[in-house]
C-alpha positions, 0 to 999 in steps of 0.5 A, spaced: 408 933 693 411 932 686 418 933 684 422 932 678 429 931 676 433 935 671 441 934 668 443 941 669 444 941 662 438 941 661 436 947 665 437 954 664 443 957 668 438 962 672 434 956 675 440 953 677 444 959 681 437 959 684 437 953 686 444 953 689 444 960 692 436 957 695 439 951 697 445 953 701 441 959 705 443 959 711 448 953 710 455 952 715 459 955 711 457 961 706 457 959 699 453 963 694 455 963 687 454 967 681 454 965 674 460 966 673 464 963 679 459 956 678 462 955 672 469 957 674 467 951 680 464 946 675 471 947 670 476 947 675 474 941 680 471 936 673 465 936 675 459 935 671 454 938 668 450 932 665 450 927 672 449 933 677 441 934 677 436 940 679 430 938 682 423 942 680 417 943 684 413 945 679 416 951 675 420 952 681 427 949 682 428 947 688 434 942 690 440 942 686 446 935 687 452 936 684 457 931 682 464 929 678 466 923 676 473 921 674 477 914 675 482 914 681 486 908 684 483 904 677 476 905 680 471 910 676 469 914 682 463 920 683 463 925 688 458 929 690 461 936 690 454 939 693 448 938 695 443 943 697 435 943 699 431 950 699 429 951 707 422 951 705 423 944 702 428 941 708 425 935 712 420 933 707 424 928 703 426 932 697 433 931 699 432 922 699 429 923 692 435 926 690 439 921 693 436 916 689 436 919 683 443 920 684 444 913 686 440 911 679 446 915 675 451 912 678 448 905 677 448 907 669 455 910 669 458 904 672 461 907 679 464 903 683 466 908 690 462 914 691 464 919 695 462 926 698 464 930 705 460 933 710 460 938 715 461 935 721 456 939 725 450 937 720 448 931 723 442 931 719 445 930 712 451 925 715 445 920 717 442 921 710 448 919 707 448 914 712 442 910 709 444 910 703 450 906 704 455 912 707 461 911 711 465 915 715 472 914 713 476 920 715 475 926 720 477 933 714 480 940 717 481 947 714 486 951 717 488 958 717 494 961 719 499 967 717 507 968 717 511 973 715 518 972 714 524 977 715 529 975 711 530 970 705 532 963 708 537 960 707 535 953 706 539 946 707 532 942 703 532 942 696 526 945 692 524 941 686 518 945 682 512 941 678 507 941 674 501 937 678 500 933 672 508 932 674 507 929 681 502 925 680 506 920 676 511 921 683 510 914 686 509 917 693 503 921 690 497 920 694 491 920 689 486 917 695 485 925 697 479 929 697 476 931 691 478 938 692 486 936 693 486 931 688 491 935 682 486 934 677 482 939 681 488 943 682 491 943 675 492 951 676 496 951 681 503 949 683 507 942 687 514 942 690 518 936 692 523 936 698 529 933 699 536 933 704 541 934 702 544 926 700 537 927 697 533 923 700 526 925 699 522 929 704 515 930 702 511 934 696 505 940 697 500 941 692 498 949 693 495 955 689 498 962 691 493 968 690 495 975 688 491 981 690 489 986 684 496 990 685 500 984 684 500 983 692 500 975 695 495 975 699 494 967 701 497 960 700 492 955 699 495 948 700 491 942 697 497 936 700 501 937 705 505 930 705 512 930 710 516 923 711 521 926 715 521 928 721 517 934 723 521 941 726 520 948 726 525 948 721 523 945 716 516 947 716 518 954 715 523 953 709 517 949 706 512 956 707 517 961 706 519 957 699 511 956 696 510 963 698 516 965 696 515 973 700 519 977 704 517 982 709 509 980 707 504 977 711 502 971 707 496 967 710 496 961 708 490 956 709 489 948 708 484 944 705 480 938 706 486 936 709 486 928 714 486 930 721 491 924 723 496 927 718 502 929 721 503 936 718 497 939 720 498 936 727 504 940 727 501 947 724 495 946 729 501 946 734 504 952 732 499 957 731 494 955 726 487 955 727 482 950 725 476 954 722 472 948 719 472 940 720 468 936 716 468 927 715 469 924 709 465 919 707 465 914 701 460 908 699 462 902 695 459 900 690 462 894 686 
């Protein structure tokens, strides 16, 4: 069987939407795209149309592997964002034969870490990963939890809002996140930053509200949660109530790709929040 490679700006967009819809049938999370929320993806989260690939068999776009590149901790790092074989294709080595073309670009490019995320369930991908130099450095979850909060509260932290670009030059920052939790993949969204009342810094959270069409907030989603302090009932609702800023209406807040080990989702696991997905991270270095 042959397959050939395309950079996914040489390909018409119907091809490609094809390939990732096909590619992703009956995946572990539903993912489908259209046109327009394909680009919207590529846009947001810096990934690139000229180091992703899509795979033919013939005339029929079969595999698609996206990728991103950006500079992080001084190192020029890829992420594959998403790779997708169509279920007919699977088990017969067209996602090895992507692998390598992916690892040929990033030869060219000069990457140094290459990273991705798993479903922690998909054995089969995760020991691909695996053969091409993978390893797992951290267990990932999404979480899923709802508050509603009668009345404003009155708070004892400080609430200093930012620009995400703001808080990455913050010397707490952390830039060795997820891809998706990185600011640059968050660059329309919020940041907050939290101190007591001697002004002793507490933490950050790095999120993005969305309203429904009636001007309503209907979910928080929260790329970095990160506390300093210890960790009580009390903070943790202060720190909700001030990035949803909502009264009287249930807001569904939802976490993403955030470390397991950290202490903050290990509190909201603990009061209420339910874990939806859990995925591992992995990451490969190069040079």
């Amino acid at each position: 069987m042959e397959i050939k490679f395309k950079k996914l700006t040489e390909c018409r967009m119907d091809d490609i939407i094809k390939a990732w819809n096909r590619g992703f049938e009956g995946y572990y999370v539903k993912i489908e795209m259209t046109p327009d929320t394909f680009i919207h993806r590529m846009v947001n989260e810096g990934l690139s149309m000229n180091h992703s690939l899509l795979a033919f068999h013939g005339e029929n776009p079969v595999a698609i592997l996206v990728n991103g590149i950006r500079t992080l901790n001084g190192k020029k790092t890829a992420w594959n964002g998403g790779t997708g074989i169509a279920p007919e294709y699977r088990g017969k080595g067209v996602s090895r034969l992507l692998m390598e073309e992916a690892m040929k670009i990033y030869e060219k490019e000069g990457i140094e870490v290459a990273t991705l995320e798993a479903i922690k369930e998909n054995e089969r991908a995760i020991r691909l990963y695996k053969r091409f130099g993978y390893e797992i450095v951290d267990s990932l979850v999404l979480l899923n939890g709802t508050r509603e909060f009668g009345t404003k509260l009155d708070t004892s932290i400080q609430v200093v809002a930012f620009r995400p670009e703001q808080l990455s030059q913050k010397s707490f920052y952390k830039e060795n996140v997820p891809w998706q939790c990185q600011w640059q993949s968050v660059k329309a969204g919020e940041a907050q930053i939290y101190y007591d009342s001697e002004n002793n810094i507490l933490g950050y959270c790095l999120y993005r509200r969305i309203w429904s069409k009636d001007g309503k907030l209907e979910k928080v989603i929260i790329y970095q949660l990160e506390l300093f302090s210890k960790i009580h009932n009390d903070i943790m609702d202060k720190i909700l109530f001030s990035i949803s800023g909502e009264v009287g209406n249930q807001v569904e807040f939802i976490t993403i790709n955030s470390s397991l080990s950290n202490p903050a989702i290990q509190y909201l696991l603990a009061n209420g929040f339910q874990k939806t997905t859990e995925q591992v991270q992995m990451v490969k270095r190069l040079n």
